[in-house]
N, C-alpha and C positions, 0 to 999 in steps of 0.2 A: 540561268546557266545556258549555254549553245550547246550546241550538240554537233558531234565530230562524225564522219562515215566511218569510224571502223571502231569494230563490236571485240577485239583482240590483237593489241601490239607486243610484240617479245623483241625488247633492249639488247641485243648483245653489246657485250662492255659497257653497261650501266654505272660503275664505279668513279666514273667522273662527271663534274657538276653539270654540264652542260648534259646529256645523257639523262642523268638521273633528272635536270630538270625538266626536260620534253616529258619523262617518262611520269614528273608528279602533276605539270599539266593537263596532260592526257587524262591521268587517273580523277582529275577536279570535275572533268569534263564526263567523267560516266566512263570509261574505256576502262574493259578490263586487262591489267598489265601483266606480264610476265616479261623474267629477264634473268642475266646473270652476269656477274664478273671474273674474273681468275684469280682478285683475291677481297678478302671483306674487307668493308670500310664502315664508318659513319654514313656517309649517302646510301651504302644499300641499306642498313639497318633503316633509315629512315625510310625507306621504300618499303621495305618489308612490315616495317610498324603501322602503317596505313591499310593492309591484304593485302598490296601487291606478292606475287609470285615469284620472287627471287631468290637464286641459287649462287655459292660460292661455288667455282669452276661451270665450266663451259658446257653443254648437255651434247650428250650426240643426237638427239632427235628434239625438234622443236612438241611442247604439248598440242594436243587435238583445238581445234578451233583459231591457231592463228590466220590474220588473214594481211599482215604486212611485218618484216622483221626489219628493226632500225641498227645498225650497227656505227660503231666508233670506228676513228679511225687508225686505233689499237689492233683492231680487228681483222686480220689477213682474209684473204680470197680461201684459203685451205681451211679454216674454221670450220666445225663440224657445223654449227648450228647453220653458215650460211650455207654451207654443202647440201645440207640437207632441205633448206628452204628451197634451193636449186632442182634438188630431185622433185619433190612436190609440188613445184609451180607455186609456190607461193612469193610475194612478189616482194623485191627488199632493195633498200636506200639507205646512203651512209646519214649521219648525222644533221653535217648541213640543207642537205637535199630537202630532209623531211622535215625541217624549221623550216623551211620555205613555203613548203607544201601544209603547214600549221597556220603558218600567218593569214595564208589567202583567208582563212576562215574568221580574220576579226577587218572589220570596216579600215580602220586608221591601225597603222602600224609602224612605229618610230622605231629604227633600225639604224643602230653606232656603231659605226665601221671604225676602223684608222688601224695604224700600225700600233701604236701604245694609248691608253687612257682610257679606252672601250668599258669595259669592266669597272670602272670605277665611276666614268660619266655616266653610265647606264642604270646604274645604283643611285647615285645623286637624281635622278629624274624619276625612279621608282621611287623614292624616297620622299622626294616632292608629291608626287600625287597621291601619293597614301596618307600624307600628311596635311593635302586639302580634301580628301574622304570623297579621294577616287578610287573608285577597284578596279586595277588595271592587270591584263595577265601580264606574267615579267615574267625573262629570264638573263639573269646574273651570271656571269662566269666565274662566282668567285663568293666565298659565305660571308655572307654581310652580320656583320654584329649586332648580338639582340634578335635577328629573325629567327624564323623557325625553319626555313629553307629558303631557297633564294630561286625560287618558283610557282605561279600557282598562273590558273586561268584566268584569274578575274571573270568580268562578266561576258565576255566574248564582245564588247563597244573597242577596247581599245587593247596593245600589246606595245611591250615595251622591252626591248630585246637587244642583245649585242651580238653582230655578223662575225663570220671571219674568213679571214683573206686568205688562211694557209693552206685552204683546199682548194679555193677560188669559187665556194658555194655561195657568198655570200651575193654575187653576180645572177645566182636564181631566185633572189627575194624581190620582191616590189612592194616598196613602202612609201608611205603617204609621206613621209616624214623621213628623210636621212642624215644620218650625221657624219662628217668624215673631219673624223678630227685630224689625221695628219696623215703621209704616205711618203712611208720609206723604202727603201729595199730589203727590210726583213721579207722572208719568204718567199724570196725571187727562186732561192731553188727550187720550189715544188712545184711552179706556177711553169717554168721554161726558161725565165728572164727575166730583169728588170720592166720591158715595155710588156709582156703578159702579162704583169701583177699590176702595174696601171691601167689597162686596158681593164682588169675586173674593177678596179675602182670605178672607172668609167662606164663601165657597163652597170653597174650598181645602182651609180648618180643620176644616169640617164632613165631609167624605169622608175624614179624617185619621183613624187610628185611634187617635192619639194625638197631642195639639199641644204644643207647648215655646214661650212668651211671656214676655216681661218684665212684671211688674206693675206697669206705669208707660204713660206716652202712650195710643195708641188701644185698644192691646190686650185692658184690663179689660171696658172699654164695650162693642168687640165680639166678643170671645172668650167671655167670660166665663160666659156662659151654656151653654155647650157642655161636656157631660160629659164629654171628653174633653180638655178643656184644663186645661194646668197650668200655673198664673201663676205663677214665679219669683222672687223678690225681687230686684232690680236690684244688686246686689251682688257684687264679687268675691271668686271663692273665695281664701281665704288664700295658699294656695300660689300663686300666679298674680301676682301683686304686681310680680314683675321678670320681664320677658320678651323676648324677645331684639329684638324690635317695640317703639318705644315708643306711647305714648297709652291713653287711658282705655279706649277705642273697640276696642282690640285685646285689654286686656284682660276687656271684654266679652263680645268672640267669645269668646275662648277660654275662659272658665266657663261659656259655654254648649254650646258645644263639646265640655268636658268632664262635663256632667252628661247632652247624649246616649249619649254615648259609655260612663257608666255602666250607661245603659238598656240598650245593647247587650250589657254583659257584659265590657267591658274594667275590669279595676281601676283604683281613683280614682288609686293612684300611679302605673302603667304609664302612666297617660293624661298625667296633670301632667307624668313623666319626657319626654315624648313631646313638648308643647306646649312645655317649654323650651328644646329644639331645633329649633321650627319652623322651619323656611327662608326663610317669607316667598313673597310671591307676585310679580308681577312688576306694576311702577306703584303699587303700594303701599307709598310713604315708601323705595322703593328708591334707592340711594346711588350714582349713575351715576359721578362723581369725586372727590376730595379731594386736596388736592395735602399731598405728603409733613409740611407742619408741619400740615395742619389746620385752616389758617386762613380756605382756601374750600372749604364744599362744596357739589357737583350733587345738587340729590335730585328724581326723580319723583315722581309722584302722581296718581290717577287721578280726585278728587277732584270733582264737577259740581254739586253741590247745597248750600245753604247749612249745611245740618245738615255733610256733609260735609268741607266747606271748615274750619269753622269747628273740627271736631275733628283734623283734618288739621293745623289751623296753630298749634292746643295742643300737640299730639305733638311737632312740629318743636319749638317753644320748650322742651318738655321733655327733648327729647335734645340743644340744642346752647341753651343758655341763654345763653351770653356770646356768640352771633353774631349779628351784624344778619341782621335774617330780609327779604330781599327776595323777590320773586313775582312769576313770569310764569304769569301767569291767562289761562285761553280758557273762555269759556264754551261749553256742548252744547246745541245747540239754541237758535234766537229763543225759541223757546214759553220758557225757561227765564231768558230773558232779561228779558220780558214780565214774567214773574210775581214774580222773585227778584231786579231789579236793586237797590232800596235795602236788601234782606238782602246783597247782594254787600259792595255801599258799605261797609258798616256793618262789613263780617267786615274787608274787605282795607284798610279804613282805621288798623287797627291795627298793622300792620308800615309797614317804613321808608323801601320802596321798593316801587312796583306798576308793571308793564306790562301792559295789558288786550290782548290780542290776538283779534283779528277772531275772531268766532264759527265753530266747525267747527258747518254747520249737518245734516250728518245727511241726507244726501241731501234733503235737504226743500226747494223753492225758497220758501220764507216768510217772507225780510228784511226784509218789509215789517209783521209782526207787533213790530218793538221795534229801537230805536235802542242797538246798546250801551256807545256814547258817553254815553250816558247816566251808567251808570256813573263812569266815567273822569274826569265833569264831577262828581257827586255827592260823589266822593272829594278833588275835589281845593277843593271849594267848604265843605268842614271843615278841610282840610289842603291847604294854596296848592300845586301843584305836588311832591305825592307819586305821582301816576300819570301814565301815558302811554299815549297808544294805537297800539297797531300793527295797522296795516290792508293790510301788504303780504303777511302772510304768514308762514309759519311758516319757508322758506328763510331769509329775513332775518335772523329774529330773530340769530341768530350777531354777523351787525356792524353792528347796532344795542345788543347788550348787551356786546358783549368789550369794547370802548373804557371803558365806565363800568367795568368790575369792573377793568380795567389802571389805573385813576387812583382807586380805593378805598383806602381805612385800616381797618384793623382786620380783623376777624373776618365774614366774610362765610357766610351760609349763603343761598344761591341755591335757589330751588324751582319747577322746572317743574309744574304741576297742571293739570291738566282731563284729558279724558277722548277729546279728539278728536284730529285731526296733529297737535297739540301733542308727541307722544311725540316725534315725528322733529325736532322743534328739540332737542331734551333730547340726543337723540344726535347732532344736530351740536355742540352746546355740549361735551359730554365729548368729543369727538373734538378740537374745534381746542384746547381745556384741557390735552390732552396731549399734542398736537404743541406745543402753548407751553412747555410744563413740560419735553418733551423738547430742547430748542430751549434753554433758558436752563442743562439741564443741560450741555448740550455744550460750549457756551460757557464753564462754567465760573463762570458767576456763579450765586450761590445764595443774593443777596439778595432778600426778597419788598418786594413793592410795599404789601404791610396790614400791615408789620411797624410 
């Protein structure tokens, strides 16, 4: 086990994975943690069940002996807890800062940037080395199925980690090893611009000792130049063809995935064997219901960007072809709303049925940047009355959509996607799905209504 300089760290906004995963690192590592969120979750219970120190709601004074505060960037300037770190000199850094300021402490550090696939590449290559009986620290942006958390130290030899772009921290990391899967203009608004969000890519690539890109999109034009980068052919490896995932997009990751994972020293078959038991991560094309014939299913997705979306709703037609593909869309973010609503139109006007549900905006009060009725009206001004707008909320959704799927024919495949509350409609719909399901077994009838 390494050993970290600091004897006490306090998480503010600990409730999300990224956070809570620094925060069970650190703890692998000897550091005694304290922390809190504003509301409970799974991630702090899991915090808490290990000794960590963590509180639901925000503290007005940090405990005796901290000696760095890590905060989210949930986490405003006016926060008591950083208020208070401020009065005391005690010294404190947002999220990304302090991943960076973590890594220096392991040798080799493989670090997956890009605009989409991060999170699930990053899982595929922990998944690879655990699976050739390496202990590697990792941190996943996202709860991998089957683990117990989607964090730990490993041996302090090697780390295996996803950056991100939408603060531009990922530009303070230097890794042995970089991966930039693609580079879009998501997050040009935080960053200043389109060229300041490339510029952190670039700046990322360049402290890299070594980079891993697609030869395709932005990557050639701004990678390319750099001796240390190596452009890929967009292609999947042979073996990778079927995979327990479907879409093209996954099996992307995972050729890239496994050509790092050569770098390291893993063999190409250990890896491939490895990748075709992947688990899968969690909101990613996950299968929340299916009722025993098959005829409906629930699936997540975490889905926010038109590139996204749009690879997201190929995958679905390639694993259930013969299902009407309906969709409950929320979009992330007004800024996203603004920029991407006739790419929405355009993606979600090809399936059979859409529900546009009010924007999770991301702590942000900005409604006033884009109407996303707009949408809704775009879609249905090609196709008369294939969408609807839901503006009450993610609670509702449940009996505003159960009535339409009880009075359906055929083969239905339901798809909750975005990236915001939308997850928590997705598990009311699998919940009252099988309390119906349980409910019609009882009774003894077990004719379906799509038959």
């Amino acid at each position: 086990m390494f050993t970290l300089p600091w004897k006490h760290l306090y998480f503010a906004g600990c409730g999300g994975v990224g956070m809570a995963g620094l925060a069970h690192i650190c703890a692998d590592a000897g550091v005694l943690i304290s922390g809190s969120d504003a509301v409970n979750s799974s991630l702090l219970v899991s915090l808490q069940q290990r000794g960590c120190r963590i509180q639901v709601g925000h503290a007005r004074e940090l405990p005796p002996g901290v000696d760095l505060l890590v905060y989210s960037a949930a986490v405003p300037a006016d926060n008591p807890e950083r208020q208070d770190a401020a009065r005391r000199g005690i010294p404190s850094c947002c999220r990304g800062e302090f991943l960076a300021r973590l890594a220096a402490f392991y040798p080799r550090v493989v670090a997956v940037a890009g605009s989409h696939g991060k999170t699930t590449t990053t899982a595929m290559l922990v998944h690879i080395a655990l699976q050739a009986g390496i202990n590697p620290g990792y941190l996943v942006g996202g709860e991998v199925s089957g683990w117990l958390r989607s964090a730990a130290a490993g041996t302090g030899e090697l780390l295996i980690t996803e950056v991100d772009e939408s603060d531009g921290t990922q530009a303070l990391l230097a890794a042995t090893h970089a991966v930039i899967l693609n580079i879009e203009d998501d997050h040009c608004w935080s960053l200043g611009g389109i060229e300041a969000l490339e510029q952190c890519f670039v700046t990322f690539a360049r402290q890299a000792g070594k980079v891993f890109a697609w030869q395709e999109g932005n990557a050639p034009r701004l990678l390319a130049e750099l001796p240390q980068t190596l452009l890929l052919p967009p292609e999947v490896h042979p073996q990778l063809t079927v995979l327990p995932l479907p879409g093209l997009h996954n099996r992307r990751n995972a050729t890239m995935a496994l050509r790092v994972a050569e770098e390291l020293g893993i063999p190409t078959q250990q890896a491939v064997t490895a990748l075709q038991k992947f688990p899968g991560v969690s909101r990613r094309l996950s299968v929340r219901w299916q009722s025993s014939s098959g005829e409906l299913v629930l699936v997540e997705d975490y889905a926010h960007h038109p590139t996204e979306l749009r690879m997201t709703l190929e995958a679905l037609q390639e694993r259930w072809p013969r299902h009407q593909l309906w969709v409950l869309f929320q979009p992330h973010r007004y800024e996203r709303v603004k920029r991407y609503a006739p790419d929405f139109a355009l993606i979600l006007g090809g399936v059979q049925r859409v529900w546009l549900v009010a924007p999770f905006a991301a702590w942000k009060d900005d409604c006033q940047l884009a109407d996303p009725e707009d949408i809704t009206r775009a879609i249905n001004l090609a196709k008369p009355g294939l969408a609807q707008y839901i503006s009450t909320g993610v609670q509702q959704i449940p009996e505003l959509v159960l009535p339409v799927l009880a009075e359906a024919r055929g083969r239905i495949l339901l798809a909750v996607i975005g990236a915001g509350d939308i997850g928590k409609a997705a598990e009311l719909l699998a919940a009252a799905l099988q309390d119906s399901s349980r409910a019609t077994e009882g009774s003894g009838d077990t004719s379906s209504s799509r038959g």
